[in-house]
C-alpha positions as CSV (number, residue, x, y, z in Angstrom):
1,X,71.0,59.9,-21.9
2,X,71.2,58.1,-18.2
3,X,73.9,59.4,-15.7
4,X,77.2,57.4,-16.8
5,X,80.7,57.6,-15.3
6,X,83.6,56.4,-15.9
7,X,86.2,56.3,-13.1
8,X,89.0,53.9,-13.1
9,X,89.9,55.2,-9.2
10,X,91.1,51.1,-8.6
11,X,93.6,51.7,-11.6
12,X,95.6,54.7,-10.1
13,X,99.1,53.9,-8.8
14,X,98.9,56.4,-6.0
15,X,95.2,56.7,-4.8
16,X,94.5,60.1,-3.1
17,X,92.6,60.2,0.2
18,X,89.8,62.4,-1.9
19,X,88.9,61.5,-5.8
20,X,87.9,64.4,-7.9
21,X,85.1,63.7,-11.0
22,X,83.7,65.6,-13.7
23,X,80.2,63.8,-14.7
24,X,78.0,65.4,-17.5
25,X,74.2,64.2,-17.4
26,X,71.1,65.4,-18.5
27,X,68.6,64.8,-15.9
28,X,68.0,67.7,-12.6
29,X,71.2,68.5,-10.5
30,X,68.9,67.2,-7.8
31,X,68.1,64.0,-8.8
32,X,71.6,63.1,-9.9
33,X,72.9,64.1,-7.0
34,X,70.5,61.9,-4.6
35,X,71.0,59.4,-7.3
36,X,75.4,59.5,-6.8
37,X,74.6,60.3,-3.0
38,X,72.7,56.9,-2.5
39,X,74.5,54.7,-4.7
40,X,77.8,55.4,-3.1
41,X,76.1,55.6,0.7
42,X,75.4,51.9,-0.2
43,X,78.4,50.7,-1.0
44,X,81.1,52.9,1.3
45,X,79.1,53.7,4.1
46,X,80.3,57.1,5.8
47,X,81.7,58.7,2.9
48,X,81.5,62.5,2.1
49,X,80.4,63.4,-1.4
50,X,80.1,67.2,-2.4
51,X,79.3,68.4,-5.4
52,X,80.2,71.8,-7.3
53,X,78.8,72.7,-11.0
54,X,81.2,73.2,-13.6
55,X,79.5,76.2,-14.6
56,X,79.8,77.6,-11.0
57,X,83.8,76.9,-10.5
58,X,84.2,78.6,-14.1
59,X,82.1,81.7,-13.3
60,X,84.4,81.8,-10.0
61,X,87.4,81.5,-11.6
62,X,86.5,84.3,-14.4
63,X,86.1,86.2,-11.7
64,X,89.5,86.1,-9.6
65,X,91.0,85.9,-12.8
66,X,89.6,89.3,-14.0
């Protein structure tokens, strides 16, 4: 399956100044990210993107929560 997201950010009443997404893919965590990285360096030039695995901020949370 190719990357895919859906985000309909230009359909929110009250934009935030950051955007949170949840994007499943099956390729390497490296390439997707380079992939997201580029695409949006082309189209908003100086925007930060960071990226934190699901299964990471799960493990984290088990943690504090435990």
């Amino acid at each position: 399956m190719p990357p895919i997201a859906f985000v309909p950010f230009t359909q929110n009443p009250q934009p935030a100044a950051f955007v949170r997404m949840v994007i499943r893919y099956s390729e390497s965590n490296t390439d997707v990210m380079a992939e997201i990285k580029r695409r949006i360096g082309e189209s908003h030039l100086g925007m930060t993107v960071q990226f934190r695995l699901l299964q990471t901020l799960t493990a984290t949370a088990l943690r504090w929560s435990g």
